[in-house]
C-alpha positions in Angstrom: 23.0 35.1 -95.0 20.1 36.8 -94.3 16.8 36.7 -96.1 15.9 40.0 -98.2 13.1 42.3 -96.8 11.5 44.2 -98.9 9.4 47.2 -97.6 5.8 48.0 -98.1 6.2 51.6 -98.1 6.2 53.3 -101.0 9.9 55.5 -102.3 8.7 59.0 -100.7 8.3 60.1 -104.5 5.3 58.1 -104.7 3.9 59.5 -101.7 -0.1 60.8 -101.9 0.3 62.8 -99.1 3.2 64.3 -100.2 1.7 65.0 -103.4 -1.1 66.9 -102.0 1.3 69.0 -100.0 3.7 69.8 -102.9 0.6 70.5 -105.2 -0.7 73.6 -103.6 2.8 74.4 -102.1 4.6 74.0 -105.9 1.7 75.4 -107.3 2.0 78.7 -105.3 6.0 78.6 -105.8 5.7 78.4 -109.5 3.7 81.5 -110.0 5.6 83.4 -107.7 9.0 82.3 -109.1 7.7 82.1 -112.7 6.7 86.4 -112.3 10.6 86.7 -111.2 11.5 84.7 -113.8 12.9 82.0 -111.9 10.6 79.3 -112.6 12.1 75.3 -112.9 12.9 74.3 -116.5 11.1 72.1 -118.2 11.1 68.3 -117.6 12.3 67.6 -120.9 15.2 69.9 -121.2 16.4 68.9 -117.5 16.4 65.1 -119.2 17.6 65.9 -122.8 20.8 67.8 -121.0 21.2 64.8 -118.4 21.4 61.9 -121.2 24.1 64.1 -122.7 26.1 64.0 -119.8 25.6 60.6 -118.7 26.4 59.7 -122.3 29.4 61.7 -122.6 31.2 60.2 -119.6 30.6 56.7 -120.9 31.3 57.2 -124.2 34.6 58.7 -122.9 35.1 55.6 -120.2 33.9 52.9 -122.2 35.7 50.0 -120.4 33.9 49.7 -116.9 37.2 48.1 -115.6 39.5 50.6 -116.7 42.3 52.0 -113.8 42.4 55.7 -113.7 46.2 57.1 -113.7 46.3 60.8 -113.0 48.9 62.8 -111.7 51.3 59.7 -110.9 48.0 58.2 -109.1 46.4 54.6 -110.1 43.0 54.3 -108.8 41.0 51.3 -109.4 37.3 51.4 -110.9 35.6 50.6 -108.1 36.8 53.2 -105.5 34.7 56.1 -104.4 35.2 58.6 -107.4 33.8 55.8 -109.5 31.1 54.5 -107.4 30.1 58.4 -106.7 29.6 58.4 -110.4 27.1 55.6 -110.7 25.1 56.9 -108.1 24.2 59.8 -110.2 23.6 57.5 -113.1 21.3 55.3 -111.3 19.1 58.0 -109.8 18.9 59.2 -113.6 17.7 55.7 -114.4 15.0 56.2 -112.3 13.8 59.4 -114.7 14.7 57.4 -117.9 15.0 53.7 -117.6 17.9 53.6 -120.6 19.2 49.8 -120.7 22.9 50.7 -122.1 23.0 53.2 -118.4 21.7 50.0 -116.6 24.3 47.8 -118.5 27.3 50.1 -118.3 26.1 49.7 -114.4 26.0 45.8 -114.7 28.9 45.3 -116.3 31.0 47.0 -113.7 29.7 45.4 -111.2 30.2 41.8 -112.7 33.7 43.2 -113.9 34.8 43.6 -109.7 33.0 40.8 -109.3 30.6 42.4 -106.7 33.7 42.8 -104.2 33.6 46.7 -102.1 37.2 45.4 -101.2 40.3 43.6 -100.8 41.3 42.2 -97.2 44.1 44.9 -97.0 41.2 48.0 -97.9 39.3 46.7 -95.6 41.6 47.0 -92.6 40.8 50.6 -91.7 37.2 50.1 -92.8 38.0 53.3 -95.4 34.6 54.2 -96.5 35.9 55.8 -99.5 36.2 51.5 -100.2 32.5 50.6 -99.1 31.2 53.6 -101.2 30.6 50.8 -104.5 28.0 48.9 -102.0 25.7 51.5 -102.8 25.4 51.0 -106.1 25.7 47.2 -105.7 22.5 47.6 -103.1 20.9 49.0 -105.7 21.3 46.8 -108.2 20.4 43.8 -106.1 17.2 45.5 -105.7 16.7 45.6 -109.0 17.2 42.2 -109.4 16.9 40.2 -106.0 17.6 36.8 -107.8 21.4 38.0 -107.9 22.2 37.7 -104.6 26.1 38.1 -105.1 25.3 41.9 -105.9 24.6 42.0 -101.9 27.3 39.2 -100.5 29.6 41.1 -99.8 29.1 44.7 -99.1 27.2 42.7 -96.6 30.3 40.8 -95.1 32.2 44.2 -95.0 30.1 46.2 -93.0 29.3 43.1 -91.0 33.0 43.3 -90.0 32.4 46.9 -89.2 30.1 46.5 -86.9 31.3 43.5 -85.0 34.5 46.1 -84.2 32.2 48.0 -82.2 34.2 50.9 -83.1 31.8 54.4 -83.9 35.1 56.6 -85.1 35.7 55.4 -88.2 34.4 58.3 -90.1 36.7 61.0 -89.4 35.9 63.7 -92.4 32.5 64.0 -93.7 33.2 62.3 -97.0 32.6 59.2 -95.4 29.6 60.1 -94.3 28.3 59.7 -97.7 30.5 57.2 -98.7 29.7 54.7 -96.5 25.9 56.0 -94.5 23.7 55.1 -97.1 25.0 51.3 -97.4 23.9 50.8 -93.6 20.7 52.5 -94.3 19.8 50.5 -97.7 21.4 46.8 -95.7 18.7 47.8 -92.8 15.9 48.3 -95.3 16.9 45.3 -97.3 17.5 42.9 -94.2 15.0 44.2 -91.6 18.3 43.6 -89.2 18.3 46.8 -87.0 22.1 46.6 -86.1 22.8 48.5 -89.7 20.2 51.0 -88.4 21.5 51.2 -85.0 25.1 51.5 -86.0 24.0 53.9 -88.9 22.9 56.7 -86.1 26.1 55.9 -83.8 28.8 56.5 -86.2 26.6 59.6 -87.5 26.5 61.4 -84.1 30.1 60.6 -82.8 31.4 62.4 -86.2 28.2 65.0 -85.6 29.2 66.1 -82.7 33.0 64.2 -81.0 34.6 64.2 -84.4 36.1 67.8 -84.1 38.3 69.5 -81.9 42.3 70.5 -81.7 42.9 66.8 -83.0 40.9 64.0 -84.5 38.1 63.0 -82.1 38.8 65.8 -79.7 35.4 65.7 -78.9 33.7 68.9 -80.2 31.4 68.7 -83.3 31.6 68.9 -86.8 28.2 70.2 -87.4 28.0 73.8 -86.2 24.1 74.3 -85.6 24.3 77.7 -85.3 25.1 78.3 -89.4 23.7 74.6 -90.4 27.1 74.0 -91.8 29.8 71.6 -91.3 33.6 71.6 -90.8 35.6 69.2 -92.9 36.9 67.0 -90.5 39.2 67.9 -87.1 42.0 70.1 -88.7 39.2 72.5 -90.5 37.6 73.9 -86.7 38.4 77.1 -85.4 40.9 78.2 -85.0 41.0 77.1 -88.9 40.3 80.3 -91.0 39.6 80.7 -94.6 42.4 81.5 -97.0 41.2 84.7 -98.3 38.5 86.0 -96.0 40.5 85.1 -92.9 37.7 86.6 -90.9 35.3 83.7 -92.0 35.4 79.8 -90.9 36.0 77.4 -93.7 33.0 75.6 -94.9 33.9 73.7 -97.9 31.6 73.4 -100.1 31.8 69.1 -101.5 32.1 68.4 -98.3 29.0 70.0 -96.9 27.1 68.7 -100.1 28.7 64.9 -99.5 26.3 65.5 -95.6 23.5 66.9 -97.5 23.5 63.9 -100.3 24.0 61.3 -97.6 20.9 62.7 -95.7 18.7 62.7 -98.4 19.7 59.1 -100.0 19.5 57.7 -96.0 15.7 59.2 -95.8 15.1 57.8 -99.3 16.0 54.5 -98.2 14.6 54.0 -95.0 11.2 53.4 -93.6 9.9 56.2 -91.0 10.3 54.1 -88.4 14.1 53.9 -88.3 15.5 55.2 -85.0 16.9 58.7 -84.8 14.8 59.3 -88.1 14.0 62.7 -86.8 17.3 64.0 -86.5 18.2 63.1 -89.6 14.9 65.1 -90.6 16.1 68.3 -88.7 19.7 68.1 -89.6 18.5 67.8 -93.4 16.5 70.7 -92.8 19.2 73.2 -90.8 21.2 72.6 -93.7 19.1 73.4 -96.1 18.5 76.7 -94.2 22.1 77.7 -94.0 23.2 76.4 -97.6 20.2 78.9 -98.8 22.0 81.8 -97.2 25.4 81.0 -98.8 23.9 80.6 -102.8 25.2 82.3 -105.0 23.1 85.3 -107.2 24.1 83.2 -110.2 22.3 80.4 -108.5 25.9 78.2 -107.4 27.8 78.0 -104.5 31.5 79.0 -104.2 33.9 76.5 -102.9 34.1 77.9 -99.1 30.7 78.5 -98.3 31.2 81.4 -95.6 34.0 83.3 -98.2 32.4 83.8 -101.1 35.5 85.8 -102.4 37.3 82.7 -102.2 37.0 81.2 -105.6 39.6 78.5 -105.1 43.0 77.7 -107.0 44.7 80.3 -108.8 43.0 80.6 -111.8 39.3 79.4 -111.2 36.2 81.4 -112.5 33.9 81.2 -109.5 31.3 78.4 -110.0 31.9 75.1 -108.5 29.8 72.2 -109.5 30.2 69.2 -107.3 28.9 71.1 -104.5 26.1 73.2 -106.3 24.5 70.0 -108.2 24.7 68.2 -104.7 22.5 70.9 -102.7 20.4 71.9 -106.0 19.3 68.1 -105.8 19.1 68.0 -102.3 16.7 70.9 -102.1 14.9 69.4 -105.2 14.5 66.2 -103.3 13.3 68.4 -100.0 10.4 70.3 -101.9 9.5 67.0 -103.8 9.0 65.3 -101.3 7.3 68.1 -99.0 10.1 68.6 -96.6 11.2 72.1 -97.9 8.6 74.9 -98.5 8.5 75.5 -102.0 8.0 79.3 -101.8 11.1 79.4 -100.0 13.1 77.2 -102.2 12.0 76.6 -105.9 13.4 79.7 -106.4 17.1 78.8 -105.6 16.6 75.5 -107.1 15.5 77.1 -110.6 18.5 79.2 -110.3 20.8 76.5 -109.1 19.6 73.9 -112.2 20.3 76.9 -114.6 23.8 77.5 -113.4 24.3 73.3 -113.5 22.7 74.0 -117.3 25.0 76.7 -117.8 28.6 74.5 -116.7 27.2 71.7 -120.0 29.1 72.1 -122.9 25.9 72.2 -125.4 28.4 70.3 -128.2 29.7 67.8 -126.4 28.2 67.3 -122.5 31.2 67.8 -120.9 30.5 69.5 -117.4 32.5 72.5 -116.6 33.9 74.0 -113.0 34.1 70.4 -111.4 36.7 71.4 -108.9 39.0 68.2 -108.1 39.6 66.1 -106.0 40.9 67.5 -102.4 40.4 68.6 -98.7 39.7 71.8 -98.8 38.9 74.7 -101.3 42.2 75.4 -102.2 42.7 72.4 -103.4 42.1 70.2 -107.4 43.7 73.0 -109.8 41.8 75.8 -111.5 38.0 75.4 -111.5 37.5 77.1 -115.3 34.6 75.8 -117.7 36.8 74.1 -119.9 39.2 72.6 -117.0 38.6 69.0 -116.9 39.4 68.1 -113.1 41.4 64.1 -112.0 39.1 62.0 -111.4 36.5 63.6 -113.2 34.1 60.5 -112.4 32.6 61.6 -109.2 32.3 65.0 -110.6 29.9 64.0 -113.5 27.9 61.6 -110.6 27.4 64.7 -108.4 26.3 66.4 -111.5 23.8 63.5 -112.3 22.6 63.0 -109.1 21.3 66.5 -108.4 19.7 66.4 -112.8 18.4 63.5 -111.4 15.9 65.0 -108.6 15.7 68.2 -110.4 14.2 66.4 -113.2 11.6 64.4 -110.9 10.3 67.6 -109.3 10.2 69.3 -112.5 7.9 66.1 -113.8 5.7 66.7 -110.4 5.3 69.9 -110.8 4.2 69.9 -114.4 1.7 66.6 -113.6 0.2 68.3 -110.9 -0.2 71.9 -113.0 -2.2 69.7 -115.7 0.6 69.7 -118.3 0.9 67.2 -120.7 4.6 67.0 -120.9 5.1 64.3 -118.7 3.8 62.3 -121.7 6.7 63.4 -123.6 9.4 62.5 -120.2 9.3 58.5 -120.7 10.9 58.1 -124.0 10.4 54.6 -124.0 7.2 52.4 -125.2 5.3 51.3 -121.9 2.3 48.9 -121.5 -0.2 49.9 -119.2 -0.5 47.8 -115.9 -3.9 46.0 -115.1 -5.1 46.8 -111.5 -3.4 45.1 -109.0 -4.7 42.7 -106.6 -3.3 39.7 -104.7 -4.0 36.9 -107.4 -0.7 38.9 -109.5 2.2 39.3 -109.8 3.4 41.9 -107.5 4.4 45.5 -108.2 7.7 46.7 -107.4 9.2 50.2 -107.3 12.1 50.9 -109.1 14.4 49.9 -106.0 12.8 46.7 -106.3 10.5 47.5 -103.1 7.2 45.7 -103.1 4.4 48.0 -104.1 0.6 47.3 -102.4 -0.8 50.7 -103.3 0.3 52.1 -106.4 0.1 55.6 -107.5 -1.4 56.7 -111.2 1.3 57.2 -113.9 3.7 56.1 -111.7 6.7 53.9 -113.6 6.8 50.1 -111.4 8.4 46.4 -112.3 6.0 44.0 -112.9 7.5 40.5 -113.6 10.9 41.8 -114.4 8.9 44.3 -117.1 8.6 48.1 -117.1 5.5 49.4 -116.8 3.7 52.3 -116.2 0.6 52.3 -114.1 -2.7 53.7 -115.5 -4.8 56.6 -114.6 
């Protein structure tokens, strides 16, 4: 087995240079969006509302091993709606390092023993079976002494690759099901097969996937609206169900691309082929999801038909989609990709209308559409419906808190407020300065640290710290 690597560039939310962009770009946004009065909330409500959700759901889901059985369906606690959700839990444990999130995250792990799947998942290579690895990844990185958490996620896409196959992922599901595991195995390893392979099953389902049958050989991404079709049976001719003038964009399916893009940039050094293509995609689509929000600050479940609210029965607002390109564009002006001007804006409305779908009593997140193909499809979308599978739903829903709440922080650090102070609700020692005589700093990905950044949260021999001004 290979060796971990672990890489000396910073997560791009420690980034100085990003900083200095985002400070007089966010700067700029917030006085313009604050006179419109669509200014970001505050760090600490976009936190105190997150823990209630995250709590919720495992206060509901105590057992980590538990099957789910919903309409006649068994799925096991490991498949993709499941991992999905602790995705979103572990990017909120990079806001607030809570140890019963990280042991609720341990635990179900050690309860699947580490496995992404049995021999007979594993025949197709189903993403929607490699999408635990992700959160395994993770949690090796967190602790590289547990190499087990690695093993064999490891094995698996090994397999995949030695198939030499590059149409596996035929719907764009599996993009983010199964992208972000090669993308975090390159990083880890330093192997660039994962990377290589990464960008060649990416562009066959970019651009061959489509078509009058599966690989027909047209795209899935349409460039011209920065928008893609769900998989083969979605291109024109395809039409939406109501506005049967419009193509079908759905909406989770266009924010599983966006997610995927953003996680694979997260985890990858700048150096990874094809890097800038993942940059302008990430970008195009941010462009064209802007242009389909909603004035309530969500997205409908078919992008292009925004009179199509779904089942019979839904409401309008859809919030698997919305809280995956709310975090997405969260993560874009964070990190100096998006121009904030241009997108705070729809992000403050976008985190109010995520606000808006929390019951305030109980943390339950309304208008989670189902699971599905298409927008027609996981029963009525209503604030009280509570969806099958509700897991992924509530990761979705985490994930985009998650980066909402780490631009908020920025934003109010770099405006000189003092409620950053108030995000870390845990006790923290300061960290001495670092040089090579110590122990090494790590991020909170378990990346090796050589130039830290003031106030920012690192792992110092296995102990949370935060590192002084």
């Amino acid at each position: 087995m290979c060796e971990p690597r672990f890489s000396f560039a910073l997560r791009v939310y420690f980034h100085m240079d990003m900083l200095r962009i985002l400070l007089i770009a966010a700067l700029c946004a917030c006085a313009s969006a604050g006179a419109s009065g669509e200014s970001l909330s505050p760090s600490t409500d976009i936190l105190a509302t997150s823990v209630k959700v995250a709590d919720h759901f495992i206060d509901k889901f105590p057992d980590v091993g538990a099957n789910s059985y919903v309409g006649g369906k068994e799925r096991n606690s490991k498949i993709w709606t499941r991992s999905v959700f602790y995705e979103g839990l572990l990017n909120l444990y990079r806001e607030r390092q809570e140890e019963r999130w990280l042991k609720y995250s341990v635990d179900w792990g050690e309860y699947h023993k580490w496995i992404s799947s049995s021999d007979t998942e594993a025949k197709r290579h189903n993403a929607d079976y490699q999408c635990c690895g992700q959160a395994y990844l993770q949690l090796f990185l967190m602790d590289p002494r547990e190499q087990k958490r690695m093993e064999h996620i490891k094995m698996r896409i090994d397999q995949m690759i030695e198939a030499e196959r590059v149409n596996y992922w035929t719907w764009v599901d599996a993009i983010q099901m199964s992208m972000p595991v090669f993308a975090l195995l390159g990083d880890i390893t330093g192997d660039p097969k994962y990377h290589n392979r990464m960008w060649d099953l990416y562009e066959y389902t970019r651009n061959s996937q489509g078509g009058s049958k599966k690989g027909g050989g047209s795209p899935l991404f349409n460039e011209k609206t920065g928008l893609w079709y769900r998989d083969a049976d979605f291109d024109p001719p395809y039409r939406d169900k109501k506005e049967t003038d419009k193509d079908c964009y759905w909406s989770r399916g266009n924010g599983w691309v966006y997610m995927a893009l953003a996680r694979v940039l997260q985890f990858t050094d700048s150096d990874i082929p094809h890097r800038a293509d993942y940059e302008a995609d990430f970008a195009r689509m941010s462009e064209g999801l802007l242009a389909c929000q909603k004035a309530d600050g969500s997205w409908g479940v078919s992008l292009a038909a925004p009179s199509n609210l779904g089942p019979a029965g839904s409401e309008g607002p859809e919030m698997t989609g919305t809280s995956l390109f709310v975090g997405g564009m969260a993560w874009g002006v964070a990190t100096g990709r998006l121009d904030a001007d241009t997108y705070l804006p729809a992000i403050a409305r976008g985190w109010a209308a995520m606000q808006k779908a929390v019951h305030p009593d109980t943390g339950q997140v309304g208008y989670l559409q189902g699971t599905g193909s298409k927008p027609e499809d996981g029963g009525a979308i209503t604030y009280n419906s509570i969806p099958d599978f509700e897991d992924f739903g509530y990761g979705c829903w985490l994930w985009g808190a998650a980066e909402c709440h780490a631009l908020a922080t920025k934003i109010e650090s770099e405006g000189g407020s003092d409620d950053d102070d108030n995000n870390s609700l845990i006790s923290l020692p300061d960290a001495p300065a670092a040089d090579d005589s110590m122990t090494p700093l790590y991020d909170l990905l378990g990346r090796k640290v050589t130039h830290p950044n003031p106030g920012a949260l690192y792992i110092r021999g296995h102990q949370l710290i935060r590192y002084p001004d």
